[in-house]
C-alpha positions in Angstrom: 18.6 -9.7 -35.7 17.1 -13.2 -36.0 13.5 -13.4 -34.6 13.5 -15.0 -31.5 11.1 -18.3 -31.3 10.2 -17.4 -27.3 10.8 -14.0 -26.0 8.8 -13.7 -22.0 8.9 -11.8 -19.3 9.1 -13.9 -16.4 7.3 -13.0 -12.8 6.4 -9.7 -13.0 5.3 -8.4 -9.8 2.0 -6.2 -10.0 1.5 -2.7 -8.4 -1.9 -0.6 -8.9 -2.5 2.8 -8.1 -6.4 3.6 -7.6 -7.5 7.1 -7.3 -10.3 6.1 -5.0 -13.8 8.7 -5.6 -15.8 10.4 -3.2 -13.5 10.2 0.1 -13.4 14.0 1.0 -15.6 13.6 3.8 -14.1 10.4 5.2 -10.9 11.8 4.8 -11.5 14.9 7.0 -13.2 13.1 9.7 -10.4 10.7 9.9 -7.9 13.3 9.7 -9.3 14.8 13.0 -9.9 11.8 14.8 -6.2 10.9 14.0 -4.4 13.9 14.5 -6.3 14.1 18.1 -5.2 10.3 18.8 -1.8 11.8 18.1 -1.3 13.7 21.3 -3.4 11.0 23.3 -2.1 7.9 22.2 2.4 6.8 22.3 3.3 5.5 18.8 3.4 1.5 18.0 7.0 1.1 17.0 7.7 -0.4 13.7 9.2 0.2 11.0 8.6 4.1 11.5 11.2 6.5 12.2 9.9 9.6 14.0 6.6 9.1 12.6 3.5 8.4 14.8 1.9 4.6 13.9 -1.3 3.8 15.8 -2.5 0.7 17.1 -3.6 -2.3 14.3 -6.9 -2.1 15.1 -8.3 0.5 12.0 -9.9 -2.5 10.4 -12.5 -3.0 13.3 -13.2 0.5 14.6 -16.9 1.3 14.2 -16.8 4.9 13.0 -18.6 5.3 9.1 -15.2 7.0 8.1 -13.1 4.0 9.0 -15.6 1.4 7.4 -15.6 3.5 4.4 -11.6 3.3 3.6 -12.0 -0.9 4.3 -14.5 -1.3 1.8 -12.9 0.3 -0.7 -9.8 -1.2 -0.3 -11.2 -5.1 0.0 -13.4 -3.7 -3.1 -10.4 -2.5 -4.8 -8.1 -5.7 -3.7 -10.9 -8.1 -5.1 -11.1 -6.1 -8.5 -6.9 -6.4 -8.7 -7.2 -10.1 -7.9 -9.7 -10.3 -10.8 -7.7 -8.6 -13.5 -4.6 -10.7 -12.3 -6.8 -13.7 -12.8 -8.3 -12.9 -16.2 -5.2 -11.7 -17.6 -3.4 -15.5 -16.0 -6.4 -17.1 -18.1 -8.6 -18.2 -14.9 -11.7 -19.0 -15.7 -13.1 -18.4 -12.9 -12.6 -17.4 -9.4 -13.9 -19.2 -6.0 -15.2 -16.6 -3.8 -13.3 -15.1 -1.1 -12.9 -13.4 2.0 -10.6 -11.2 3.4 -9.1 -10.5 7.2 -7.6 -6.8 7.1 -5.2 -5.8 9.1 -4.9 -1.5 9.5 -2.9 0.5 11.2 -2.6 4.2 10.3 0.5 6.3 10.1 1.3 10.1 10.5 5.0 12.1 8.9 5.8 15.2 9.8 9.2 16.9 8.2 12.0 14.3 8.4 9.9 11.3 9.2 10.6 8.0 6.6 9.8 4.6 7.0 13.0 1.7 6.8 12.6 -1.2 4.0 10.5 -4.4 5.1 7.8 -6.1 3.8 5.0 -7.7 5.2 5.4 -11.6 4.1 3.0 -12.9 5.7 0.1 -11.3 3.8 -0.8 -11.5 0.6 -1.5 -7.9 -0.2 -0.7 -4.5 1.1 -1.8 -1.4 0.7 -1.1 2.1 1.5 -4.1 4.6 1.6 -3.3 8.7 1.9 -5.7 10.4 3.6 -3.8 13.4 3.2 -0.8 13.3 1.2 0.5 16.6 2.7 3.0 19.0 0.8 3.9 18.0 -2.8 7.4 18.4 -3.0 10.2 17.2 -5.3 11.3 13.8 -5.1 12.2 11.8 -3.5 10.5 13.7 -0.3 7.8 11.5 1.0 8.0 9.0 -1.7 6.7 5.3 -1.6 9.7 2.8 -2.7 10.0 -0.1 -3.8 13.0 -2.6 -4.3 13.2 -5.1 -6.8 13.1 -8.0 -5.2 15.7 -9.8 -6.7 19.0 -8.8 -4.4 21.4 -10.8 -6.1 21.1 -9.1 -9.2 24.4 -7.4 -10.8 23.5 -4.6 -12.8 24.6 -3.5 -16.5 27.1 -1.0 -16.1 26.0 2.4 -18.2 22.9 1.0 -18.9 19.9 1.2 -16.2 18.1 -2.1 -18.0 16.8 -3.2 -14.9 15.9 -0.7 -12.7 16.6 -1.7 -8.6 14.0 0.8 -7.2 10.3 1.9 -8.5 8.8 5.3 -6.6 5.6 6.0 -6.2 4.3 10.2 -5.5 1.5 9.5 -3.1 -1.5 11.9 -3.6 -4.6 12.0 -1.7 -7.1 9.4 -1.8 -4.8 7.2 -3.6 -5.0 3.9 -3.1 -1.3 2.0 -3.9 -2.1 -2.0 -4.1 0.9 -4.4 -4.2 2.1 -8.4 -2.9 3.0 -8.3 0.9 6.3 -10.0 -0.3 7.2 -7.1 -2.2 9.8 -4.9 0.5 9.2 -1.2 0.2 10.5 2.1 2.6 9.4 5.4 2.3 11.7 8.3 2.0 12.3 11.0 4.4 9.0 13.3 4.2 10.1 17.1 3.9 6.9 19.0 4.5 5.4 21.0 6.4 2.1 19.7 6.6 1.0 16.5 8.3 1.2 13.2 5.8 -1.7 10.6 6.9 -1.4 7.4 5.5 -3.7 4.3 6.3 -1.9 0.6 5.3 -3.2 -2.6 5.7 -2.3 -6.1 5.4 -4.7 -8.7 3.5 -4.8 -12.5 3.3 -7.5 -14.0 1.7 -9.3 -17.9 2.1 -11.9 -19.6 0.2 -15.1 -18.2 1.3 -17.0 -21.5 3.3 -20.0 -22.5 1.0 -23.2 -20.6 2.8 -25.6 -23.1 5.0 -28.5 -25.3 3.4 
């Protein structure tokens, strides 16, 4: 074979998986405050089917337990941004701020979550507080679909793969562009899946006063 004089692989699309430390305790308080807000509150309606989807509003509840998850994600987010940016050859980075957007999400067995995306952001993320059972795929998995629909594939050769999953485990943190659409399949367990996602979009940080 002739060596080629440019070989590249154009827009790849990152996704990070963060096991996130020290979350036990946040994790249980917010499973109980949750599951509680479960048989008070009606679900939001999204793209949830059967599963229960709070309000939006995780991002500006008081509690420690709640703060806790946000900083680690923006933390986590801003770290991701950075690697992106060193790897692009940035030299350096203005600072930024972040408006978070959380909502929180509960499966029991049979529950999954239709494809969409959230375009309008510029990251999401999806959080497991508790990851419930671990089952064989594809129970409960996080999906996502290549984002280039028009594709036509190689017959008897899966070159480019039209689906990515992701097992979720607790106090995972999965980090990936808003654009990117994603579904999650039906969840077969019998213990209760809590998930916490949130929507970012970030702006140049105003210069502080003189």
């Amino acid at each position: 074979m002739t060596e080629p004089s440019l070989a590249l692989s154009l827009f790849s699309t990152p996704i990070v998986v963060i096991d996130v430390p020290d979350m036990a305790d946040a994790n249980a308080e917010i499973t109980r405050q949750l599951l509680a807000e479960e048989h008070a509150v009606p679900s939001w309606q999204r793209a949830n089917v059967g599963a229960w989807h709070s309000a939006p509003d995780l991002s500006r509840r008081p509690h420690d337990c709640y703060r806790t998850v946000m900083r680690n994600i923006v933390d986590a987010v801003g770290e991701v941004v950075g690697s992106l940016a060193s790897d692009a050859g940035v030299p350096q980075l203005p600072p930024f701020r972040y408006a978070v957007t959380g909502w929180a999400m509960i499966m029991r067995n049979g529950h999954y979550v239709t494809p969409h995306d959230h375009g309008d952001s510029h990251w999401s993320v999806a959080y497991y507080v508790d990851a419930g059972d671990d089952l064989p795929a594809p129970s409960g998995r996080l999906s996502f679909l290549d984002p280039r629909r028009s594709g036509r594939t190689i017959p008897g050769v899966a070159l480019f793969p039209t689906a990515f999953d992701i097992t979720p485990r607790t106090s995972a943190l999965a980090i990936f562009p808003g654009w990117l659409q994603h579904h999650v399949h039906a969840y077969r367990g019998t213990r209760p899946r809590i998930c916490i996602s949130c929507n970012l979009t970030m702006d140049v940080a105003p210069p502080p006063p003189r």
